[in-house]
N, C-alpha and C positions, 0 to 999 in steps of 0.2 A: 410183457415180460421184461424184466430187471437187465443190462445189459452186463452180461456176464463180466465184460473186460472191467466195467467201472469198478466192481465187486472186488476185481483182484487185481490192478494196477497196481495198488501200494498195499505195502501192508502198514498194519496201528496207525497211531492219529497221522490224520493227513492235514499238514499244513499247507497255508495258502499258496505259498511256491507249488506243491503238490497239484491242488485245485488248478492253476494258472496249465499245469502240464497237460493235465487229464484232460481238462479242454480242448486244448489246442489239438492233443490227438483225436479226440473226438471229431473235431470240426475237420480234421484231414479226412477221419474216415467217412465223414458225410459227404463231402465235397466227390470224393472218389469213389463210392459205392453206384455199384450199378454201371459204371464203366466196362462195356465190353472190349471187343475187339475193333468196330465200328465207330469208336470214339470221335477220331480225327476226320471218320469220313462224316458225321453227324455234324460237325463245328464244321466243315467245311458249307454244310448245305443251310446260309444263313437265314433258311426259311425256315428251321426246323425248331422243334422245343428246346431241344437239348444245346443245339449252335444261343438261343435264344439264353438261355439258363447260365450256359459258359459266360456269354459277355458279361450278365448282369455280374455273375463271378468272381470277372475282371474289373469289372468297374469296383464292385465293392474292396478289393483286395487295392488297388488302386488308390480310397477314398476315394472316388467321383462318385458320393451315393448320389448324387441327383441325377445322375445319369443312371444309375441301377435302378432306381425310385422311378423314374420314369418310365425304364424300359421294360421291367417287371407289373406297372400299373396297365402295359398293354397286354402281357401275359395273363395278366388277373380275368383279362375281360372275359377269355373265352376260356380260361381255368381258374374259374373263382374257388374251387374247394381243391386245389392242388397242393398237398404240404409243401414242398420243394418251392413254389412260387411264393405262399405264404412266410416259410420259413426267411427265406431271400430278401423279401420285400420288406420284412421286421427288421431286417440287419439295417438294410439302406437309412429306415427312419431311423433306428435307434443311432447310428452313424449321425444323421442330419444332427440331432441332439446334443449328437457330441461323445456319446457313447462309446466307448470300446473299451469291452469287455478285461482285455489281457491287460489294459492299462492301468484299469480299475481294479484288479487284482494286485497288483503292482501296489499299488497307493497302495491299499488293503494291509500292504504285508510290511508297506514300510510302516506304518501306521501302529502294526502291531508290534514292531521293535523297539517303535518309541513310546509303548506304554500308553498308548492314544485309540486302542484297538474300542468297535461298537459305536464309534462315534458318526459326525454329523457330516465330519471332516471326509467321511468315505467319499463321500458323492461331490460333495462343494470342489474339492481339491482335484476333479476330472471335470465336471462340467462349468468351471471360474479358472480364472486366472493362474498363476503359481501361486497365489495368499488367499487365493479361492475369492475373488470375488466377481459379482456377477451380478449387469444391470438388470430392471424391469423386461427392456423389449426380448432380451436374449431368454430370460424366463420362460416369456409368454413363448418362444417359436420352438424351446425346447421343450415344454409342454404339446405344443401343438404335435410336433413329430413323436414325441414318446406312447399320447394316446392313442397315434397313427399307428405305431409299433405292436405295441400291446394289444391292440384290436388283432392285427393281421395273427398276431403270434399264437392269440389262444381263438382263433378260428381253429388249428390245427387239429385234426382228430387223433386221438390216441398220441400226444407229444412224447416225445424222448425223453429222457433225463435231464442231458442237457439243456433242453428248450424248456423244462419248468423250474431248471436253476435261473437261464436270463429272464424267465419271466418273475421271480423275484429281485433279480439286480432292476429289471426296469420297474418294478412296483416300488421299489428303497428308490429309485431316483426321481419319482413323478411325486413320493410321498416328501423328496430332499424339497425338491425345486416345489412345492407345495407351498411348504413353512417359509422359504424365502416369500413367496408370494407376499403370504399372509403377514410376516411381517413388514415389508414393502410398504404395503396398503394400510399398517396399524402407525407408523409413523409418516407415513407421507413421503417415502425417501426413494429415491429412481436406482439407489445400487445398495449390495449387502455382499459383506463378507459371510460366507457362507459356511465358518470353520463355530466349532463352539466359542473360542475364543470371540471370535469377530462378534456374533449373534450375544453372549454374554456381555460384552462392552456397550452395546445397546440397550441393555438392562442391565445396568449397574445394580439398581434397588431389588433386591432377592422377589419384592410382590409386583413392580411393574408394570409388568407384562397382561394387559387386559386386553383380549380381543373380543370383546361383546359385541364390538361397533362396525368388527370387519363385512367386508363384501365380498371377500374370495368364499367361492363354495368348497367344501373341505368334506362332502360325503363319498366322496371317491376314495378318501384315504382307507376306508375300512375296507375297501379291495385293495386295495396296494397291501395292507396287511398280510390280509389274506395269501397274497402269493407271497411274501415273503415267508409265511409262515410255511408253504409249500413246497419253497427252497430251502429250508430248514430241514423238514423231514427228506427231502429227497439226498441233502447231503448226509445227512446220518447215516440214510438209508445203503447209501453208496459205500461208506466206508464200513460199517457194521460197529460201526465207535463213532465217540467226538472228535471233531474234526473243527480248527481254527476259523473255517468261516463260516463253518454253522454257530459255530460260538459269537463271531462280530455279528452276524445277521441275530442272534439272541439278542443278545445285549440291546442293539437298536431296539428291536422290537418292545420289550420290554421296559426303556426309555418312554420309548413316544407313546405305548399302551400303560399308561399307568399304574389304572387301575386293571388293569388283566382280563376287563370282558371281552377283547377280540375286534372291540371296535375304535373309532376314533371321532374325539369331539371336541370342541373348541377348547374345553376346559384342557381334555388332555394336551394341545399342545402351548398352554399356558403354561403346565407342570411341565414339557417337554422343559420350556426355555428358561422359568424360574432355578428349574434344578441343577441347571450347569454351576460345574463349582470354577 
């Protein structure tokens, strides 16, 4: 079932500011549901699931996802299908990565003021530098945590709304840090500006860009698609109109799928990087 409140938080198009709020309520009401009366006496008994739940909580709210990441990987053991565990466990990686969420929305909406909205620049400009840039090894470990993520997150049975929107922000950010990859490995180079700019300055020549000869595997991306396409309809869905970051998650999608079959291939992200103006 649709959650009524998402339905009717705002009325007409909802912009990213919009999105950025509805979140963040969201994530209150998740945090605090199921809270009885017994709350304080459950956090006190640090043996318990819930005392167990709170810290990782803390930690998260904190940033210390390696300490969330870790104390939630012993929750896993003896609740491997526990949404709450799973849901928690996603944040920590997606944290490790570099992730977060409200930030990225942020970017998002400045992005869109400057006339820069759909671009490449979403993701590069959270997980690089302030000019977006970002070496090889930093790639590889944000990789590593994001599939870490995205694993835990669609174990989830029956997800929320919310959790098949960040499972398209984290499928747009494995598919960002992808194309860095792959370009990385097409010219031999240990860092990349990760904004269209930066990536267009590396292909000067409009046909350049050949990656016949790459080694990075690039069949994951047609699932990163995928969910982002999922986070497209869920935010339509939500609003019952277009709404600003179903429009930037368009746009993207529509960039890097070229030709519009659903899937992605080497050639597509040649037109990804030839097409930047």
């Amino acid at each position: 079932m649709k959650n009524y409140y998402l339905k009717n938080l705002f009325n007409g198009k909802k912009t990213v500011k919009g999105i950025i709020q509805l979140l963040m309520i969201l994530f209150s009401l998740f945090i605090f549901s199921g809270c009885g009366d017994n709350v304080f006496e459950d956090v006190s008994d640090d043996k318990s699931f819930e005392a167990k739940i709170e810290e990782a909580k803390i930690a998260i709210d904190d940033e210390d996802y390696a300490e969330a990441r870790d104390n939630l990987l012993k929750l896993k053991e003896d609740h491997p299908t526990n949404n709450e565990v799973l849901k928690y466990l996603s944040d920590a990686y997606a944290g490790l990565a570099g992730i977060d969420t409200f930030s990225l929305l942020e970017i998002i909406d400045e992005l869109d003021e400057n006339g820069n909205s759909g671009s490449i620049d979403m993701i590069g400009l959270v997980l690089g530098d302030a000019q977006g840039n970002i070496t090889s090894e930093e790639v590889s470990e944000s990789l590593l945590n994001l599939n870490a993520a995205l694993e835990n997150l669609q174990l989830i049975t029956n997800p929320e709304d919310d959790q098949i929107i960040q499972m398209g922000i984290l499928g747009m950010s494995h598919m960002t840090l992808t194309v860095a990859e792959v370009v990385m490995d097409d010219l031999g180079i240990n860092e990349v500006e990760l904004t269209e700019d930066g990536l267009s300055d590396l292909y000067p020549d409009a046909q350049q860009a050949d990656f016949s000869d790459i080694t990075v595997p690039v069949e994951s991306l047609s699932n990163d698609l995928e969910l982002i396409n999922g986070a497209i309809v869920e935010l339509n869905d939500i609003s019952d109109s277009d709404n600003d970051l179903a429009e930037d998650f368009e746009e993207f999608e529509e960039d890097i799928d070229s030709d519009g079959d659903g899937t992605i291939s080497v050639g597509n992200l040649e037109d990804f990087i030839n097409n930047f103006e």
